[in-house]
N, C-alpha and C positions, 0 to 999 in steps of 0.2 A: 567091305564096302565097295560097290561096282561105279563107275567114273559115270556120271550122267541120272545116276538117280536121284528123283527129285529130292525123297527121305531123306539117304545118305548127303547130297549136300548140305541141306537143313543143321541135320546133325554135323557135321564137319565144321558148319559155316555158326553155328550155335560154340563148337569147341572151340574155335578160333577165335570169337569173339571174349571169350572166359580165359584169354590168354596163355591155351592150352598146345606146348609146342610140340606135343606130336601130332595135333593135328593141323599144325602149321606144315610139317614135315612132310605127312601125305599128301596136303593140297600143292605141295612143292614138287614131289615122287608125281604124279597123277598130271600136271599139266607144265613143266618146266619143258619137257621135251617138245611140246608141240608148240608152245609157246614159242622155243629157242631158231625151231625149223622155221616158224612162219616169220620173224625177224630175221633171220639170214636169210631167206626168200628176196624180201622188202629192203633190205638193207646192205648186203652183200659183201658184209664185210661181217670174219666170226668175233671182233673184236668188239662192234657195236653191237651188235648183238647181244655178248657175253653182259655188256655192261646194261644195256636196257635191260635184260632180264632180270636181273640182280636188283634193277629200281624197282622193277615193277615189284617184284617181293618183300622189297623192306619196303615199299610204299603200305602194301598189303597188312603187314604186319604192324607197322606203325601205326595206321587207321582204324584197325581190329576191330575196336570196339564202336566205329562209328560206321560201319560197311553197312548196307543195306541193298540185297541184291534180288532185285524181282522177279529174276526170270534162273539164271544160271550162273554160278561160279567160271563155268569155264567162259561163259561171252562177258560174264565182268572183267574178268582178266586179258581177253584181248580186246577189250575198248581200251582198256586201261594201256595195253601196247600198242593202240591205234593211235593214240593221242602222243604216247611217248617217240613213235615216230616221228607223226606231224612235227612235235618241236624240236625233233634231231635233227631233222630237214631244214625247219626255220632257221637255227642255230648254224648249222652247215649255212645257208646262202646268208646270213650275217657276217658271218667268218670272213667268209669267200669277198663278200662286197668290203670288209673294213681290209683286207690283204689287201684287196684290189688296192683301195683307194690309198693304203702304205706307200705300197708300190708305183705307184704312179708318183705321188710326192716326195720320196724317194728318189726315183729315178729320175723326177725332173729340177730335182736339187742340182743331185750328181749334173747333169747336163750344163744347168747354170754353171757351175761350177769347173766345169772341163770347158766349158765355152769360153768364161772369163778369163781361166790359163789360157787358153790360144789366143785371145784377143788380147791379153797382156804380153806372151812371146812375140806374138806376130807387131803387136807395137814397139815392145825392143828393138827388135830387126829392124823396122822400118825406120827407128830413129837412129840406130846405127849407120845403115846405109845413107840417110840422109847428112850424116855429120862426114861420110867421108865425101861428097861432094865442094868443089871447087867454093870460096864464100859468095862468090855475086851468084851463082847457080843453085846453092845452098837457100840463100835469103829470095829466092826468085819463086823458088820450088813452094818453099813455106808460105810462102803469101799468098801464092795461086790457090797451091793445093789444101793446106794446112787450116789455113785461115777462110779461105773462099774469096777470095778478091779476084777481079778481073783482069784481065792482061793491060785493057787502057789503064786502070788506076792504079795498079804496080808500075805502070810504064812513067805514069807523071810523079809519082811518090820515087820513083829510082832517078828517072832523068836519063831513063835509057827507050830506044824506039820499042814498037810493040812488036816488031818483028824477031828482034833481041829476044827480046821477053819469049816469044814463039820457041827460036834456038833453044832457050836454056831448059825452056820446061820439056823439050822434044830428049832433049841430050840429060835433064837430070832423071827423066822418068825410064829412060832405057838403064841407063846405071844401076837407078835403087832396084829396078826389076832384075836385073842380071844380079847386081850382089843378093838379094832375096833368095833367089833360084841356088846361087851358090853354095848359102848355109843353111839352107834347109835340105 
């Protein structure tokens, strides 16, 4: 049987459908190599390759008896790799797009979450440092700072001037920044 003749496919393609496996064998012997070259062409990898080829055959044989092919076994076979491409491709940039999008949520977990440590350490510190300040410079600081009050409405809620108020906050905020600096 010579590869390309219209008879001999007929016949091959007549065998094949009578679920005759040595003529499933030849159709495999006869177009797997050319088949396997133009996927690793396309595809670039021997691994995809190996594996499309392999559908495309038990697709082939699976369908046997409902193939109907008009023109040639061997352009039925590489549409049939043409297509199997197309959705190795599809399936790669789905992959690719749902990693991504892992990835991203993922990693912007982790970030929350490394953020939140630092902004929960750097709060410790901060309220360490604040505990070791003086009490009228301590309760000065927190009001200003802490709370957001103004230096007039700490000044009348203390009963100290605002220039006072000025000192402490000048004097607690170099402290808590030096002890900061210290134990970090």
């Amino acid at each position: 049987m010579r590869e390309g003749s219209v008879y001999d496919e007929h016949e091959l393609l007549s065998q094949l459908k009578a679920g005759d496996k040595l003529a499933f064998a030849r159709l495999y012997e006869l177009y797997s190599r050319p088949l396997y070259l133009n996927l690793l062409k396309l595809l670039k990898t021997e691994q995809g390759a190996e594996e499309i080829l392999q559908s495309i055959f038990f697709i082939v044989w699976e369908k046997r008896e409902a193939i109907t092919i008009n023109h040639s076994i061997r352009g039925y076979l590489f549409r049939i790799a043409e297509n199997k491409v197309h959705d190795f491709f599809r399936k790669l940039k789905r992959d690719r797009k749902l990693y991504d999008h892992i990835l991203e949520i993922s990693s912007g977990k982790y970030e929350d979450v490394e953020i939140n440590i630092l902004h929960s350490e750097e709060t410790a510190l901060l309220n360490k440092a604040i505990e070791h300040l003086p009490p009228q410079r301590k309760e000065v600081f927190y009001l200003c700072k802490m709370e957001g009050r103004s230096y007039l409405e700490v000044s009348r809620l203390l009963g100290i001037s605002a220039s006072t108020i000025n000192d402490h906050i000048v004097k607690a905020t170099r402290a808590v920044r030096d002890f900061m600096l210290a134990n970090t």
